[in-house]
Structures are given as structure tokens and as C-alpha cells.
VEXMIMI-946767 format. One line per field, with one value per residue (C-alpha): x negated, y negated, z. Coordinates in steps of 0.25 Angstrom, whole numbers, plus 2048, in hexadecimal, padded with zeros to 3 digits. Layout:
N
x <- (X, ...)
y <- (Y, ...)
z <- (Z, ...)
***
This chain:
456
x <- (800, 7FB, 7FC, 7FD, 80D, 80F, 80F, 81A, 822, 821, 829, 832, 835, 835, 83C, 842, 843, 84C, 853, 85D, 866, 86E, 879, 884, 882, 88E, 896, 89A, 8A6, 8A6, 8A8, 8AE, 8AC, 8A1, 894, 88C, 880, 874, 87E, 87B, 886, 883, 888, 885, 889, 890, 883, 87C, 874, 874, 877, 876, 875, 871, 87B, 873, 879, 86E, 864, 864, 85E, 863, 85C, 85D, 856, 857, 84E, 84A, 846, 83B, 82E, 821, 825, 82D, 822, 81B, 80B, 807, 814, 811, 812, 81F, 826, 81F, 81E, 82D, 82E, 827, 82F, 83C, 839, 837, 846, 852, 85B, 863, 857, 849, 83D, 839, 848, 84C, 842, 845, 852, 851, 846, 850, 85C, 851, 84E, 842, 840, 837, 835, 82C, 827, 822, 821, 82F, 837, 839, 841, 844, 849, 850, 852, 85B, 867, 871, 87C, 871, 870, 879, 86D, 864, 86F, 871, 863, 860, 86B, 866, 858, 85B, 860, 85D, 84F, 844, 839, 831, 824, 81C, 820, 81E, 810, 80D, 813, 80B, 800, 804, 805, 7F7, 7F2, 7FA, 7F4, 7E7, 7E7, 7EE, 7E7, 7DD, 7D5, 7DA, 7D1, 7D8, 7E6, 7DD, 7D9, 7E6, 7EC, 7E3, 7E5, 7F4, 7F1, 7E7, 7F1, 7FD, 7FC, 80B, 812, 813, 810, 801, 802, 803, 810, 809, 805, 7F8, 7F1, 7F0, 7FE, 802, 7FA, 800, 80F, 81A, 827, 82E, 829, 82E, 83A, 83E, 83B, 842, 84E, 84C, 84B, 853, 85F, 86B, 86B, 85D, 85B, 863, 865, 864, 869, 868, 86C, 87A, 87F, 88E, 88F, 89C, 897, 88A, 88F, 898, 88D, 884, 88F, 891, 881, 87E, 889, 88A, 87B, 87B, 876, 86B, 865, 860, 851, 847, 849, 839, 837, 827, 821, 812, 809, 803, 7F6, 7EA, 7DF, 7DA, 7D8, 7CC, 7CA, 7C0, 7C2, 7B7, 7BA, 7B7, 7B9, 7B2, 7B4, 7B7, 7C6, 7CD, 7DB, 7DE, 7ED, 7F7, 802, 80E, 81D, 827, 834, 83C, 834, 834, 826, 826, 829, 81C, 815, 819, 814, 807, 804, 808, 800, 7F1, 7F4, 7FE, 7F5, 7E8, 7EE, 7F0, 7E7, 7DF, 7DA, 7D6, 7CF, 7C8, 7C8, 7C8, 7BF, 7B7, 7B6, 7B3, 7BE, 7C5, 7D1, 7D8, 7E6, 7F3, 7FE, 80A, 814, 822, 829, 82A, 833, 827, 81D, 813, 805, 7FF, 7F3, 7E8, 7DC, 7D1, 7C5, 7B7, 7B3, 7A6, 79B, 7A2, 7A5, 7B2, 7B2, 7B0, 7BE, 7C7, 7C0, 7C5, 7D2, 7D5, 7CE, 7DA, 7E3, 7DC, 7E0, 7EF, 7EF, 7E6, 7F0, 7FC, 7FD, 801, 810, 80C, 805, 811, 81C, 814, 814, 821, 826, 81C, 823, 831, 830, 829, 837, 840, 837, 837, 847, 846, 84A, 858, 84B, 846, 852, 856, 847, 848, 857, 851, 845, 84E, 857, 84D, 847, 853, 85E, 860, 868, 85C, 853, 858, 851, 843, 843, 849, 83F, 833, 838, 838, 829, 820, 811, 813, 817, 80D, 805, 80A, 80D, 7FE, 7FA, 804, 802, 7F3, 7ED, 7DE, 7E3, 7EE, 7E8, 7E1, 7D5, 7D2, 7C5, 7C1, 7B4, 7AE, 7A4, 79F, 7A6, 79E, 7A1, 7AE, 7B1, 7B8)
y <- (800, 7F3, 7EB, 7DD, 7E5, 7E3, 7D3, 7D5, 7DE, 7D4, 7CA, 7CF, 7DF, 7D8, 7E4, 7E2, 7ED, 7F8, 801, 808, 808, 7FE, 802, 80D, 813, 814, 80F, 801, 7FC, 7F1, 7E2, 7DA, 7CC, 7C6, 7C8, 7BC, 7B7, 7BF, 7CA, 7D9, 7E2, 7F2, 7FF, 80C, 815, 824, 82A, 822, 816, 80A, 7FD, 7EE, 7E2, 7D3, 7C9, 7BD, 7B3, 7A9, 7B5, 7B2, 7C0, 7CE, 7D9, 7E8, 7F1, 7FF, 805, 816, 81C, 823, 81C, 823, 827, 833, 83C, 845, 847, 84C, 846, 836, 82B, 830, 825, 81C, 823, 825, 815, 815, 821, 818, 812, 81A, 81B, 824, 82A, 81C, 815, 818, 817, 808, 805, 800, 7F5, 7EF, 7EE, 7E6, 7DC, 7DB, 7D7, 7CC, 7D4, 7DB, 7E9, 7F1, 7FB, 7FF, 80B, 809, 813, 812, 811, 810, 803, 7FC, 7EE, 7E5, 7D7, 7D4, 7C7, 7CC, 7D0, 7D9, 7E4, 7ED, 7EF, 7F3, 7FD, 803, 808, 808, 815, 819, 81E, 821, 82D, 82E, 82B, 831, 838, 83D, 845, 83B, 82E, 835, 838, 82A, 822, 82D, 826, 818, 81A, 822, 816, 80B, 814, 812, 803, 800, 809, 811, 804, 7FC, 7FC, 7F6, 7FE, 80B, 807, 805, 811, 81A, 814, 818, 826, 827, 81E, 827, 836, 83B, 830, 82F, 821, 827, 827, 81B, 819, 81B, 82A, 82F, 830, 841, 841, 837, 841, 84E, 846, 84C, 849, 852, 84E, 841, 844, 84B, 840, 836, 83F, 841, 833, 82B, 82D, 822, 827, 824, 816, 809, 7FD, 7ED, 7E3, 7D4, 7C9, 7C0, 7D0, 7D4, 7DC, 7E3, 7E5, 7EA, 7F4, 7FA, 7FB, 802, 80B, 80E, 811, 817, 81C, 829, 82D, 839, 837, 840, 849, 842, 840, 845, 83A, 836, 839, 836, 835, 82F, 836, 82D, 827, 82A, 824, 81A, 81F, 818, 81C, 817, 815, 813, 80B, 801, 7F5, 7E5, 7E6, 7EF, 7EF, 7F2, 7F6, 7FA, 800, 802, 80A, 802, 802, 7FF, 7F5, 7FF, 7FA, 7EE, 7ED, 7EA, 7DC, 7D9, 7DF, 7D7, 7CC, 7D2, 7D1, 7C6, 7BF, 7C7, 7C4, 7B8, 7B4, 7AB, 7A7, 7B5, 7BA, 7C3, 7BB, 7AE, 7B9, 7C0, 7B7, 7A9, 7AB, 7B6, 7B7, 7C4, 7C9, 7C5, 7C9, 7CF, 7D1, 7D9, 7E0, 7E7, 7F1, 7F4, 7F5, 802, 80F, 814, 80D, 809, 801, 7F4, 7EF, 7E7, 7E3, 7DD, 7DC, 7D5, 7CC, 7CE, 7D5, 7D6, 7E3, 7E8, 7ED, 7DD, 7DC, 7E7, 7E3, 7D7, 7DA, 7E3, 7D8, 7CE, 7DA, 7DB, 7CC, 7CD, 7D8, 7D2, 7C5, 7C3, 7B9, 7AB, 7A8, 79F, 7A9, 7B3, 7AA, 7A5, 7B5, 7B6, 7AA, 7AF, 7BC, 7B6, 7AD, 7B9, 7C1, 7B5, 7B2, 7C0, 7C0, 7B5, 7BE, 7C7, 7D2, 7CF, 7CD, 7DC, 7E2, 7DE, 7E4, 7F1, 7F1, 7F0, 7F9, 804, 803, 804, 7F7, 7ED, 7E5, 7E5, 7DD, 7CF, 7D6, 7D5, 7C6, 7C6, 7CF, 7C9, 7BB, 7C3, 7C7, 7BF, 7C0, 7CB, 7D6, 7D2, 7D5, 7E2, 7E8, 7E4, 7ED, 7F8, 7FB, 7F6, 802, 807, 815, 811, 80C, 810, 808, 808, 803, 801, 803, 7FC, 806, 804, 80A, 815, 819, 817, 826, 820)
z <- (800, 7FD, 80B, 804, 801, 810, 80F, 804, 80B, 819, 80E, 807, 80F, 81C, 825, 834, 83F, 839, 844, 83C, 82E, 82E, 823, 828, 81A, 819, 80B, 80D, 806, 7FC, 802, 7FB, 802, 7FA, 800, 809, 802, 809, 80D, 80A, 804, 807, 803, 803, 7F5, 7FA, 7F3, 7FF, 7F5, 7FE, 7F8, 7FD, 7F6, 7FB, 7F7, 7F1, 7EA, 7E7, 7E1, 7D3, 7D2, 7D8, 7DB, 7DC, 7E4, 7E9, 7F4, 7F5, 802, 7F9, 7FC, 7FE, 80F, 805, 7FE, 804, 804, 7F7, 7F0, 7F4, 7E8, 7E5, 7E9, 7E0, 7D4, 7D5, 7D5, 7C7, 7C2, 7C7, 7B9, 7AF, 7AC, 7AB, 79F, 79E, 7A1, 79B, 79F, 7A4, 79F, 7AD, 7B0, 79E, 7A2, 7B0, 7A8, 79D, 7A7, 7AC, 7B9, 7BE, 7C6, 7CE, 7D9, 7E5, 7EE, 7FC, 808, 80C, 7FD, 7F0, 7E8, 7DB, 7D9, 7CD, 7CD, 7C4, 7C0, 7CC, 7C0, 7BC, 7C7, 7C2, 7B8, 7C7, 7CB, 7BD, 7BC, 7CA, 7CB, 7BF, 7C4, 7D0, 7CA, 7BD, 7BB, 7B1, 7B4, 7A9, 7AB, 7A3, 7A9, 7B7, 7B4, 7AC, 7B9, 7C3, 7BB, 7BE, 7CD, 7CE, 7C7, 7D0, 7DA, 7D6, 7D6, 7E2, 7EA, 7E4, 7DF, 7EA, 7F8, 803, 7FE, 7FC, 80B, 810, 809, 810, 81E, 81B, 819, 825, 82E, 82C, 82E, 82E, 825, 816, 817, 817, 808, 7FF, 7F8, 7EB, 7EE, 7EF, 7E2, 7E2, 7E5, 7DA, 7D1, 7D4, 7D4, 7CB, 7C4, 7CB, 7D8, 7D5, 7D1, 7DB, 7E4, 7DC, 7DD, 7EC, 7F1, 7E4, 7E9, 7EB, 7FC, 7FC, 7F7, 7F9, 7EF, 7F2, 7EA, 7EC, 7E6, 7DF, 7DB, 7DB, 7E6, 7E3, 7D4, 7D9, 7E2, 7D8, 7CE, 7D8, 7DC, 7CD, 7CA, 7D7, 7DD, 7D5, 7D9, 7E1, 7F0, 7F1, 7FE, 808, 807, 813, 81D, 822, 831, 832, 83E, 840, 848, 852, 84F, 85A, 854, 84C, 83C, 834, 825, 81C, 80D, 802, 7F7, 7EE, 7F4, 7F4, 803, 80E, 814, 821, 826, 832, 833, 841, 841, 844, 841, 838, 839, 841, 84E, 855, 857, 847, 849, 852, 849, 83E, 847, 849, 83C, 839, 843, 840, 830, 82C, 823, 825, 831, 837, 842, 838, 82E, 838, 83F, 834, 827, 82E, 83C, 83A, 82B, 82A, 821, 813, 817, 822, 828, 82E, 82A, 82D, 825, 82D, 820, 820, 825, 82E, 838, 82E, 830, 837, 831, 831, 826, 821, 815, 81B, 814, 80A, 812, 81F, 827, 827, 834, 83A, 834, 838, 846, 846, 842, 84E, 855, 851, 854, 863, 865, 864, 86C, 876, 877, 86D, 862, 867, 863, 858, 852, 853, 84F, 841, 83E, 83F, 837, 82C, 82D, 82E, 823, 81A, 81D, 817, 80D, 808, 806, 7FD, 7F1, 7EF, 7EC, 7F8, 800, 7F9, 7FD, 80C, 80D, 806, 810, 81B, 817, 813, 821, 827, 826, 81E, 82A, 835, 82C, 834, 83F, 839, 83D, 849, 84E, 84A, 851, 85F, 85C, 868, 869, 873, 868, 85D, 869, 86E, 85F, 85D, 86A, 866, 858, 853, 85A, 859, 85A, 850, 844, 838, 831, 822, 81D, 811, 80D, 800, 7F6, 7E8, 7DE, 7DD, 7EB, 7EC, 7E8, 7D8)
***
């Protein structure tokens, strides 16, 4: 994963303490009030699709997006990438549309489309003119049971994503480093493999596997859809009732109950590549939104890396000068307790173990006496403002409902900033005590070699 992805998710996926679903899932009947400005319509179809759409009436645009619980938490070791290459498969057509069909018609109706895979999920987007969605919901139903699979666009797209791979990671230091301080971090959860897949698995992936994967988790009782934007509600739930609603529910997939063993020691791993300058990471094990403590968190790093003025870089770039760039950060977005971290690069000719000493030296001070109240309360405006900021959009208004919902309730989200508003000096303090551990972390370090040494 790239981690510079966590700063975009902070703005636009924003997530609040989740406790549990908030939708009865039971089929809602229609209203026929017209909706508030800002107000959510929901429903759930009888094959168990769940729907809701964002009534905007200033959007000049709309947008459709569905989600799928069938992000990379659902292979298995020796199957991972799955996921991923499914999302480039999602585009190589069905028998009504063919192959790169869908994304010509959505550019000729003067929209734009997309997809993404993370740990957690799979989802596809349009933004379209809102009179236009029914175009979204037409071809949307359509592969989602429907869709193509030839042998040969499998194996030419299982090249693209081993060549994606290589790029991103492969060619790619820092996120090679990362990637293995994931898979030393976790020893009993599949977020120890990257979302893309390990390379020999990608290799020895087939068709067949695919599609039965696809067939598995793209089902209408595993996905829900967002709309958002100046749409006909009535008209749009009728349309998706047509398209969708004859999809046949499909059996329950495996429902994840993954338990972490607990750390009892500090992991350090060492990677050599080719590199200008050497790199740490230092990760924490540390929850996700469904605990309290997430909001403290938050805080933390907030106040060790908002920016130049954040505790890490004064200390590091600005004081000491010893590194080039250095910083925090924190992923709660996901279903599962996930990672705290810290980093850093020396700068030119210095050591890189000055630098992950002075980060746990920055660490050692909050924890020896909490961050003043000033400190505290500019972290949480800049936090505060990113979440408004980020709901700018009817995208991403829809991708912050999604993002609730898909972690467990699209109704709670409210709660994200009333909780960090109670956060005081004390629990950046305590959380800082509690959760950034010596026993509890695992260090990455990356080591620079010439190219000839670095094993290509």
C-alpha cells in the first residue's frame, strides 16, 4: 500500500466509531414525501441489494457507485490478487456489452468511470448528467451477473497487474519496505499480503479461479449501491428494481472471524535494495474505528505530523536536521485493527538509526507529559476541517456514506466528530502509552545496495 493513500482517505473516507449496522435490513417502503436536501433514501431489494441515494439538489452532476464486500481480507494464501484482477476483468464486457464497451458509453454520455480494491472491498463508480443513471444501473446489473471471462483477456490483464506490481512495489523501496513490515507484522491476518497479491501467486492464477470467485462474492446480498445527486428517487428505485431486482441472491459468503495473536516482542527486518537512501518504518499494532481509543489516536497523529509544524518534522528536519523527511500515521479505515506508524529518510550521508532514534525520542515526550491544549486542539480542527472539506463532492459525500456503511453504519458517521471534540491532552497521552509499545512494533529498514547487489 502506498501510505501517502492514508492522507487521502483521512479527507475524503473519513470513518467514525462504528458499534453496530445501522439499517434493520428489512425492505422499506417507498416514500412519497419528496426528500430533504441532504436527506438519505434507503431500501433493501427481496434478493438483499441494498440501496441508498443522497438527495442533492444543487449537484450538477450525479453519481453511482456500488461497493462489494470482496476486498483482498477474502482469498486465502496462495489465491491472494484475486481481488484486483477481478476489478480489471469488471471491464472486459458481457454479451450486450463488449469488451471496454462500458467505459465508451459512460465517456459518450459525457461521464467518467472507475473502480478500486482495498483490503476490505471492492467498488465501481460513474459520474454522469443525473437523467443519465439509469445508463449506471443498466450496465452495472449487467456484469454483475453476466460478465465475460475469456482465457485470453484473463492471461493478457494477469500481465498487466504483474507489471502494475512491479512498478508500485517491486521498483518501489520505501513501498517494498512497507509491504514486508505487513507481512512480518501480521502473523494470523490476510492483511499480511498486499491487495495486489504476491507475485508467484498472481503467476499461478487461473480463469477458473476467478470466476469462481466472482461468482462467490458478486452477488446483489453481498454489495450495496450509492447514489448521490438531483436524481428522481422514485424513478431510480424503479429502474434498479427492474435491473437488479431479478438477480438471484446468492449463499452467504464465509463470514471472517480472525483473531491476531498477540505480539510479545519486537519484530525487525531488513531489506536490500536499490535505494539513494536508506528508510525506516516503525509500525504498532492498533485499532480500527469500532474503538474509542481511535479517536485519541487520531489526535496523536496529528500532533507528531500535521505538517512542518507537527512535532516530528520540528524535531527532525527543522532542529536536529538529521533527516529529509520524517513523520506519523495512522489507518483506522479498515474492518480490522490495523497499524500505527512512524517514519523517516536521513538525509544524505546520515545514519539512519540517528532517525528512528529520534523518532521514538518524540514518542518518549508525550508520553513523559501530554501535548499542551493548543497543541491538541489545532490537530483536531485540522482534522475537523479535512472531514467537511472532504464532503464537498456528491462522490465524496457517496464514498463517505459507502465507507460508513461498509464498516458498519452509515447513521454513526456524526459521531466521528463528536468524538474527537472530547479528546484532551490526557488520552493522546494515555493511547501513546497504551498502543506504541517496544514489545509491539515491528521495524522496517531499508537498506541502500548498488545494483548489482541488490539480487535484480
Amino acid at each position: 500500500m502506498n501510505r501517502k493513500l492514508i492522507t487521502y482517505i483521512k479527507v475524503v473516507l473519513l470513518v467514525a466509531v462504528v458499534y453496530g449496522c445501522a439499517h434493520t435490513g428489512a425492505e422499506t417502503a417507498m416514500q412519497t414525501a419528496p426528500l430533504e436536501n441532504g436527506s438519505v433514501y434507503e431500501e433493501t431489494l427481496e434478493n438483499g441489494l441494498r440501496v441508498f441515494i443522497i438527495k442533492d439538489r444543487n449537484a450538477p452532476m450525479a453519481v453511482f457507485e456500488i461497493w462489494y464486500n470482496a476486498g483482498s481480507i477474502n482469498e486465502q494464501v496462495g489465491k491472494t490478487g484475486l481481488s484486483h484482477v477481478l476489478e480489471h476483468m469488471m471491464f472486459k464486457g458481457t454479451p450486450r456489452y463488449g469488451n471496454k464497451v462500458f467505459s465508451k458509453i459512460i465517456s459518450k454520455s459525457g461521464g467518467i468511470d472507475n473502480a478500486g480494491t482495498s483490503r476490505d472491498f471492492a467498488y465501481y463508480f460513474q459520474k454522469l448528467a443525473p437523467d443519465r443513471i439509469r445508463i449506471s444501473i443498466e450496465m452495472e446489473a449487467d456484469r454483475m451477473r453476466n460478465l465475460i471471462m475469456d482465457n485470453g483477456d484473463f492471461l493478457s490483464e494477469r500481465d498487466v497487474v504483474m507489471e502494475e506490481r512491479r512498478m508500485r512495489y517491486e521498483d518501489d523501496p520505501q513501498n517494498l519496505v512497507f509491504e514486508e513490515v505487513l507481512a512480518t507484522a501480521f502473523k494470523n491476518h490476510p492483511y499480511r499480503w498486499p491487495v495486489i497479491g504476491w507475485m508467484e501467486d498472481l503467476k499461478n492464477l487461473t480463469r477458473d479461479e476467478l470466476m469462481d470467485y466472482y461468482r462467490t462474492y458478486y452477488i446483489p446480498n453481498n454489495a450495496f449501491i450509492v447514489i448521490a445527486g438531483n436524481v428522481d428517487v422514485e424513478g431510480v428505485m424503479e429502474k434498479i428494481k427492474t435491473e437488479f431486482g431479478p438477480i438471484q441472491k446468492g449463499p452467504e459468503p464465509r463470514k471472517l472471524n480472525i483473531q491476531e495473536p498477540v505480539q510479545r516482542g519486537e519484530k525487525r527486518i531488513y531489506i536490500k535494495k536499490e535505494a539513494e537512501l536508506p528508510y525506516v518504518i516503525s509500525a504498532y499494532k492498533a485499532p480500527n474505528v469500532l474503538d474509542e481509543d481511535s479517536y485519541a489516536l487520531d489526535v496523536l497523529a496529528g500532533v507528531l505530523s500535521g505538517g512542518k509544524s507537527g512535532r516530528i518534522y520540528r524535531g527532525l528536519v527543522d532542529e536536529k536536521r538529521i533527516a529529509l523527511s520524517a513523520g506519523a500515521g495512522y489507518s483506522n479505515f479498515n474492518k480490522y485493527p490495523f497499524l500505527f506508524y512512524l517514519e523517516g529518510t536521513p538525509l544524505p550521508g546520515g545514519k539512519i538509526e540517528e532517525v528512528e532514534l529520534a523518532l521514538y525520542e518524540e514518542v518518549q515526550k508525550i508520553k513523559d507529559e501530554p501535548p499542551s491544549e493548543r497543541e491538541v486542539q489545532k490537530a483536531k480542527n485540522q482534522i475537523e476541517a479535512d472531514f467537511i472539506m472532504g464532503q464537498d463532492s456528491v462522490y465524496s459525500q457517496a464514498m463517505v456514506l459507502a465507507q460508513f456503511e461498509m464498516l458498519g453504519g452509515w447513521r454513526l458517521k456524526d459521531k466521528y466528530i463528536e468524538g474527537l471534540r472530547k479528546v484532551a491532552p490526557d488520552d493522546v497521552q494515555r493511547v501513546a502509552r497504551k498502543y506504541l509499545v517496544d514489545d509491539q512494533r515491528t521495524v522496517g529498514t531499508l537498506i541502500p545496495v548498488k545494483k548489482d547487489e541488490s539480487g535484480k
